[in-house]
N, C-alpha and C positions, 0 to 999 in steps of 0.2 A: 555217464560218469561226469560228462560237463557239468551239466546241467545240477547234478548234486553237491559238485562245489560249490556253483554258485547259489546256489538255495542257502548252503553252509554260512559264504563270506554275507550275503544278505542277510543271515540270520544274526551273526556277528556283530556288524554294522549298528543294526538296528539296539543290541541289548547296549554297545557305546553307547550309541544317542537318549539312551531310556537312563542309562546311568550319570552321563553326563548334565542330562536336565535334573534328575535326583538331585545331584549335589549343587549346580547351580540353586535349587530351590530352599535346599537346606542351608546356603549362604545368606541368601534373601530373609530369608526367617530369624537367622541368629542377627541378622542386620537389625531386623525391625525388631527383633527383642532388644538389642543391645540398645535400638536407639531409646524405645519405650523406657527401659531400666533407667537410662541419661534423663529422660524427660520426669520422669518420676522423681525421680535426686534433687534434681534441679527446684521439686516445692519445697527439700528442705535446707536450708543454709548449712555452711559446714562450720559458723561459731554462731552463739546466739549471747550476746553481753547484756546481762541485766544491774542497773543501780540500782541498790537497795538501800534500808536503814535500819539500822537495829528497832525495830519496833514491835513489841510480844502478839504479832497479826500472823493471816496464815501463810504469807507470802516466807515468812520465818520458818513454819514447820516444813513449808514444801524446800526451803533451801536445805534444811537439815534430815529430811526425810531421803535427799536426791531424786527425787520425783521427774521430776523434767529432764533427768540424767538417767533415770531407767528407761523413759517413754523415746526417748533420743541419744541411744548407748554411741552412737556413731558421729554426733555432732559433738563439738566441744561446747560446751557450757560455763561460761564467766560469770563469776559473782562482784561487781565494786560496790567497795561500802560507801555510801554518802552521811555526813553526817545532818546535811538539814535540806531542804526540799529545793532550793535554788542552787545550790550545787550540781541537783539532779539536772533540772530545768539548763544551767549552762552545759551536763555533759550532752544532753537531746541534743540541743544550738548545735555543740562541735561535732555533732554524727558519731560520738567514742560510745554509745550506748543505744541497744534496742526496746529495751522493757527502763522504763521508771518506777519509784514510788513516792509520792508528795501528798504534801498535805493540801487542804480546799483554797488556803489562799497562793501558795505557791502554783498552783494549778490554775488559778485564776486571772495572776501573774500574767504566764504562759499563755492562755487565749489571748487575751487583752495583748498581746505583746507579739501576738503570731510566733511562735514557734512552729515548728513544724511536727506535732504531734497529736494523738487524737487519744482521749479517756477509754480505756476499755474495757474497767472493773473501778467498782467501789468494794475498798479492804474490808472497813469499819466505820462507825463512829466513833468517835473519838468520848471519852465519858472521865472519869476521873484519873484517866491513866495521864491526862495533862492536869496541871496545877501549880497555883501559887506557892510556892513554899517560903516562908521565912524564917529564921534565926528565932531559936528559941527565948533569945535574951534581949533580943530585937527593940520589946517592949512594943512592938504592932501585933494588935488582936482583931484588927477587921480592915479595907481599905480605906476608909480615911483616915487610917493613922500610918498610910506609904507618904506623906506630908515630909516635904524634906531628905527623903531617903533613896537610897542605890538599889535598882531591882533592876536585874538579868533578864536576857529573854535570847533566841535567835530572832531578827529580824525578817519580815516576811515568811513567818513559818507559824503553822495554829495557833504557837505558844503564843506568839508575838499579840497575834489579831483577838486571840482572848485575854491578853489582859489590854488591850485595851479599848476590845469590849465591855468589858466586867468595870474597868474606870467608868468610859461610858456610863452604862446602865444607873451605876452608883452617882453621875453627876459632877463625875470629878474633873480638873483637867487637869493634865499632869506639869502642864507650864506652870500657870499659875501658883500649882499644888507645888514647884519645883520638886517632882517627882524623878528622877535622873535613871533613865532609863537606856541602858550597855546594850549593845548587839554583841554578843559573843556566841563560839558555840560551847555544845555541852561538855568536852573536856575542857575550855577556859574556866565557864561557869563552876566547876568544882574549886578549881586551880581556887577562884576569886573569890570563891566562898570559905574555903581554907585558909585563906589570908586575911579576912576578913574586910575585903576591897569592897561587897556587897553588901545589904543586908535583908536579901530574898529573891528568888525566879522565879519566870513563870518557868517550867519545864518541863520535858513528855518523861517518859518511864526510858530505861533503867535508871536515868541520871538523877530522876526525882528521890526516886527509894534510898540513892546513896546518900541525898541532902536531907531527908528523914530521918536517917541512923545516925548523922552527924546533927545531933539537936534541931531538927529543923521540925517546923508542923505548917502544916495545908490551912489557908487563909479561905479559899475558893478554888475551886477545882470546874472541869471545863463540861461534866454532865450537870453542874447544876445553872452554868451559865446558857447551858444547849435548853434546857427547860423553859428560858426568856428568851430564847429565839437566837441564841448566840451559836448555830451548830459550827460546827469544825468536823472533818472524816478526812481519811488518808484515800485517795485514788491511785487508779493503775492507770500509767502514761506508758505509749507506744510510737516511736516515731511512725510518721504519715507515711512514707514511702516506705518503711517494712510492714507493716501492716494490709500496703496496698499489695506488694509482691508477695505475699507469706501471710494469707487473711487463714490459712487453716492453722497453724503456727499460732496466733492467738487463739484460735478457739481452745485449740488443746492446751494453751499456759491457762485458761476461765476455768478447765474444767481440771489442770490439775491442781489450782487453788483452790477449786470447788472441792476436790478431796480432801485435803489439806485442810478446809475448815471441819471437815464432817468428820476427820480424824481426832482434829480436837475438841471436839462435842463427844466424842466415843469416847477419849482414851486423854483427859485433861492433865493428869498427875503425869504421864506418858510425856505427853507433850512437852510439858514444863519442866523436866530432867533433857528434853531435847533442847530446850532452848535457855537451858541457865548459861551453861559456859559462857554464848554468845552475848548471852544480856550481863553476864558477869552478878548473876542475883543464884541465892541457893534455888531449889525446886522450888520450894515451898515459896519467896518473895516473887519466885518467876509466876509460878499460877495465881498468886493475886493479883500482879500488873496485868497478867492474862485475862483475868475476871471484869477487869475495870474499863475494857473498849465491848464495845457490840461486834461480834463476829457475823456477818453477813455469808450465806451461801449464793449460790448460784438462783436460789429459790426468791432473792431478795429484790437480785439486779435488777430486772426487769420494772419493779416498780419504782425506785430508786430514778432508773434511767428515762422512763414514761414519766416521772412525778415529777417530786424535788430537787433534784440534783442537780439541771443548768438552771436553777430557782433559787438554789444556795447560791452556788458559784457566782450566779448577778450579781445577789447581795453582797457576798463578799467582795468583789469586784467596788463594787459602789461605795462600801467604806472603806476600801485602799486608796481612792479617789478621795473619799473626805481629810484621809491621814495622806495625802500628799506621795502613798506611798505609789500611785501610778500617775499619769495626765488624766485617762479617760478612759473609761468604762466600755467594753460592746453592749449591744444591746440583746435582749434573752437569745435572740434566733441564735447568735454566734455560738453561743453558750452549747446551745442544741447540737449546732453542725458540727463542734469539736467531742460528742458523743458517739460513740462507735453500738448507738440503740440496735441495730440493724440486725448485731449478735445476738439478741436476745427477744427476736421476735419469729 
């Protein structure tokens, strides 16, 4: 009878110890899941702040599609509007923003100037959706007849650097010419066109289409200045250190731009009812501003980023230098190492 209790209390004992390790071990597990779960979260940020600009490109369809707010229902997602490319470039400087959009010489700026961000998409080129516009009554029909005359621009922004590239190429100088050339942005430039403080801008879409409808007509526009070598494109800027912590985070913002564009190659009339409100243009003026840049896919980058592209930025670079508007130029390799090629190979 001993003997069978204690077989019993042994028997006892032992199912404790067999269940007490159980649930030890099913602790350790939720441990190292929970930790895993932490460590996974942890690649993605819990806000992602992008600067943008109203510009009819695809970084516009994917704001309005919510794209990046589908793929990331759990992070918060910021939209700031910039209105011209160096605004962008000072919110990088103060770290109040993750993603940018700029144009080649505001981007060129920024190398030349060490920011701390790296290129990680080219939007488009930029084609007739930039342009000269003047005053119908102006009595200027080609540029040598800005002799004299008030003409708008944002400074350090495409607009700027094409026209006065397009001066350039034409032989002009605009001293000499006393050509009287405003840095404004594009809600002054209306403002000043309304009042008739000007008498032409260079300037990108939606703001061009409004100075059209108000008697205005196109002088030169910026794909036929890109045909003399004069190119201009809007790039995607990431600051340096989110991109170092968060490099899969850009890949998914490449590929859902890369949607984004291939939605508007599918579905353009679509498109362009998505982004009237924002451009303040009906459908119909939205999908011609739409028509007038080069939309670039994912299919483009790569050549883009192997080819041309720190071969513009030089250039550009080199006549912000001649227009005084830098000290000094890097030289191509910089160009290269502020390319984020690495994604696209």
């Amino acid at each position: 009878m001993k003997t069978l209790i204690q077989k019993k209390l042994l028997l006892l004992i032992t199912l404790l110890v067999l269940l007490i390790t159980a649930a030890c071990g099913n602790q350790d597990n939720a441990a190292e899941k929970a930790s895993g779960t932490q460590a996974n979260n942890s690649k993605i940020p819990e806000k992602i702040v992008l600067g943008y600009q109203v510009s009819p490109n695809g970084e516009l369809v994917a704001k309005a599609l919510g794209l990046l707010e589908k793929k990331y229902p759990d992070t918060k997602i910021e939209w700031v509007k910039f209105e011209a490319g160096r605004d962008v470039n000072n919110a990088i400087a103060s770290g109040s923003i993750d993603f940018g959009l700029v144009g080649t010489p505001p981007a060129a700026i920024g190398v030349a100037s060490k920011l701390p961000y790296k290129i990680y998409y080219l939007h488009d080129v930029i084609g007739e959706s930039e342009a000269l516009v003047v005053k119908g009554n102006s009595g200027i029909a080609s540029l040598k007849d800005l002799k004299g005359k008030t003409i708008a621009t944002t400074f350090s922004s495409t607009s700027h650097f094409s026209l006065l590239g397009a001066l350039k190429e034409e032989g002009i100088d605009p001293v000499k010419e006393k050509i009287k050339i405003l840095d404004m942005q594009p809600p002054d430039i209306f403002a000043a066109w309304q009042r008739g403080d000007i008498n032409g801008a260079y300037i990108w879409q939606p703001m061009q289409s409004k100075l059209l409808a108000d008697n205005g007509k196109v002088i030169v526009n910026s794909g036929k200045l890109a045909e003399k070598g004069v190119i201009t494109a809007e790039v995607g800027i990431v600051r340096s250190d989110f991109a170092e912590k968060y490099p899969d985070i850009v890949k998914e913002y490449i590929s859902v731009l890369d949607e984004a564009v291939k939605y508007y190659h599918g579905n353009p009339e679509k498109s362009a009812e998505l982004l009237s409100k924002e451009l303040g243009l009906s459908p119909e003026e939205s999908l011609k501003t739409m028509k007038q840049i080069v939309w670039l896919d994912s299919s483009k980058q790569k050549e883009y980023f192997d080819g041309p592209l720190a071969e513009t930025l030089k250039d550009t670079a080199d006549f912000l230098v001649e227009q005084q508007s830098i000290t000094s130029a890097p030289d191509k390799a910089t160009f290269e190492k502020a390319l984020l090629s690495n994604f696209y190979h």
